[in-house]
C-alpha positions in Angstrom: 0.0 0.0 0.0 1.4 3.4 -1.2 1.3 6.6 1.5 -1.1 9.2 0.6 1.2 12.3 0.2 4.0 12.6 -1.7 5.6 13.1 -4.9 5.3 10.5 -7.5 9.4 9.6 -7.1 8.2 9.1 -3.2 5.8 6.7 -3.8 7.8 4.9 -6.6 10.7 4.4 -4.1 7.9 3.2 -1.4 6.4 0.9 -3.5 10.0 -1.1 -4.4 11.3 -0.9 -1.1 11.7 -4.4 0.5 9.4 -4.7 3.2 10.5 -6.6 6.3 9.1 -7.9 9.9 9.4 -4.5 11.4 8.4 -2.8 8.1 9.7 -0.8 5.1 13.2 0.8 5.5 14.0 3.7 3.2 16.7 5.7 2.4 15.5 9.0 0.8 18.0 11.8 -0.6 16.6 15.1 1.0 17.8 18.0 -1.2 15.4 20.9 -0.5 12.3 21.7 1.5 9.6 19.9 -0.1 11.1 16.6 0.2 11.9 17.2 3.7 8.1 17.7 3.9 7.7 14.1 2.2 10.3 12.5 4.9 7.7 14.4 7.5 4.6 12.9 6.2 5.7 9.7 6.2 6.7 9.4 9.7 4.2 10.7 10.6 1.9 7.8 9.2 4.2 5.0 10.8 1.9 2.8 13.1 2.6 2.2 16.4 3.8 -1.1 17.3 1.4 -3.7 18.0 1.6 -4.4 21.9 1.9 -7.9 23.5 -0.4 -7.1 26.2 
């Protein structure tokens, strides 16, 4: 599943990225404001971890 925001290079890189136990890791080259904006975004959508309670 793709994240809502983002430019169409951040949801291309998304969508390949290997997606392990814990999640998706991602390396994204920031190289001016907006796609700081896009790192943002997308933290701020990561789910909490499920708790073994």
């Amino acid at each position: 599943m793709s994240p809502g925001p983002g430019t169409p290079e951040l949801v291309t890189l998304y969508d390949n990225a290997r997606t392990y136990v814990d999640g998706k890791w991602l390396t994204l080259p920031v190289s001016d404001g907006s796609d700081l904006q896009d790192v943002k975004d997308l933290l701020l959508m990561k789910r909490s971890p499920v708790s073994d309670l």
